[in-house]
C-alpha positions in Angstrom: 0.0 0.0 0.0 1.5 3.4 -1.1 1.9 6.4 1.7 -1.3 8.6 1.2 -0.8 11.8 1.9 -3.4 14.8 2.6 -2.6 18.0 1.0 -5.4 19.9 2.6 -3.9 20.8 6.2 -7.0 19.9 8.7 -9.0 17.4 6.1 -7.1 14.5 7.1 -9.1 10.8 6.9 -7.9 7.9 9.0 -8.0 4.2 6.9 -8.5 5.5 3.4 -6.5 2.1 2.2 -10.2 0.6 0.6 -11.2 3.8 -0.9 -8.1 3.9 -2.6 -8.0 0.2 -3.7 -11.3 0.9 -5.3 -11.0 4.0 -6.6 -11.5 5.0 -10.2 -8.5 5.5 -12.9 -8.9 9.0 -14.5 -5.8 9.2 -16.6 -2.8 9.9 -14.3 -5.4 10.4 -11.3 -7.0 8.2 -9.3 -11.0 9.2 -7.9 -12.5 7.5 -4.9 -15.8 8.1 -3.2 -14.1 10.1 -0.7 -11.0 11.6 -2.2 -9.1 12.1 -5.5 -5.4 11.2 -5.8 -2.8 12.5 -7.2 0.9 10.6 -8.2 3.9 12.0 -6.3 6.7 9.6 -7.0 6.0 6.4 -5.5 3.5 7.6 -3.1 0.6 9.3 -3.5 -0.7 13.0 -2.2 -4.7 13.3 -2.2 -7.5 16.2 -1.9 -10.5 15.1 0.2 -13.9 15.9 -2.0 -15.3 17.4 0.7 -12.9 19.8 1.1 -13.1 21.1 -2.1 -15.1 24.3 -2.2 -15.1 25.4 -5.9 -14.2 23.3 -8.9 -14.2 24.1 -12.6 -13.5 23.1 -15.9 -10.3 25.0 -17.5 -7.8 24.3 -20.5 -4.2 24.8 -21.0 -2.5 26.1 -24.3 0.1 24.1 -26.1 2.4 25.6 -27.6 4.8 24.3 -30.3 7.2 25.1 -33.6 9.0 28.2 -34.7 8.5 28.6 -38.2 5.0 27.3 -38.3 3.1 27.7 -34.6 0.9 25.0 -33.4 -1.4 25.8 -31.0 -3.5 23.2 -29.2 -6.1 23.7 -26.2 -6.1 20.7 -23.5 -8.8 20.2 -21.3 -8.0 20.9 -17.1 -9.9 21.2 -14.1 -8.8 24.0 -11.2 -10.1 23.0 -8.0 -10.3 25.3 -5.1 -9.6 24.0 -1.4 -9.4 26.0 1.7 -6.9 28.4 0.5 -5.4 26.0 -1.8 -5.9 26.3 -5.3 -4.8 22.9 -7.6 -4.9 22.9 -11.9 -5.5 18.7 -13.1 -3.8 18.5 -16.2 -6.0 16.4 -18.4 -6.4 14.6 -22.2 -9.7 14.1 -22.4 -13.1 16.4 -22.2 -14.4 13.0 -20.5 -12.1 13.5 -18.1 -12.9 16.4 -16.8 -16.9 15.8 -17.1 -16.2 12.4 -14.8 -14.0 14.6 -12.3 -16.8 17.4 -11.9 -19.5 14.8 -11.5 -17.9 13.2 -8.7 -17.2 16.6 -6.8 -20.7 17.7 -7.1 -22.0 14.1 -5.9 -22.9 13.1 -9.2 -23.1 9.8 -10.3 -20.3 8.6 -12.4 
């Protein structure tokens, strides 16, 4: 079992072990019923869902080339927390629909 690690200072949740066995693969994330996890290394770092006050969808701009520019928009989520503010770097538009469902209790 990896270390777990809360990044909300306060929001701390004793025996998340099953949540995180059983939590859903969203790309490079992980979403549980009672937190999303994010990869640090060989552990991992997670936001509790309740502790997230605001969450939104976003996009980054990729940027590429010299002679000929590529741009290309990529789909993120910034999520608010206490006085914590965190951007989920995403591929898909699914992606991002499945993360904001799950922090407004939705049904996934």
């Amino acid at each position: 079992m990896p270390k777990l690690t809360c990044l909300i200072p306060g929001w701390e949740q004793e025996d998340l072990k099953e949540d995180f066995r059983a939590a859903r693969k969203v790309e490079q994330y992980r979403l549980g019923a009672r937190a999303l996890y994010l990869p640090r290394g060989l552990s991992w770092e997670y936001i509790p869902l309740q502790a997230v006050d605001k969450a939104e969808r976003s996009h980054r701009v990729i940027s590429a080339g010299h002679c000929v520019t590529v741009r290309e928009e990529k789909p993120a989520v910034d999520l608010t927390a206490g006085e914590k503010q965190f951007t989920l770097n995403l591929e898909k538009q699914a992606s991002a629909q499945l993360i904001l469902q799950a922090l407004k209790g939705e049904e996934t």
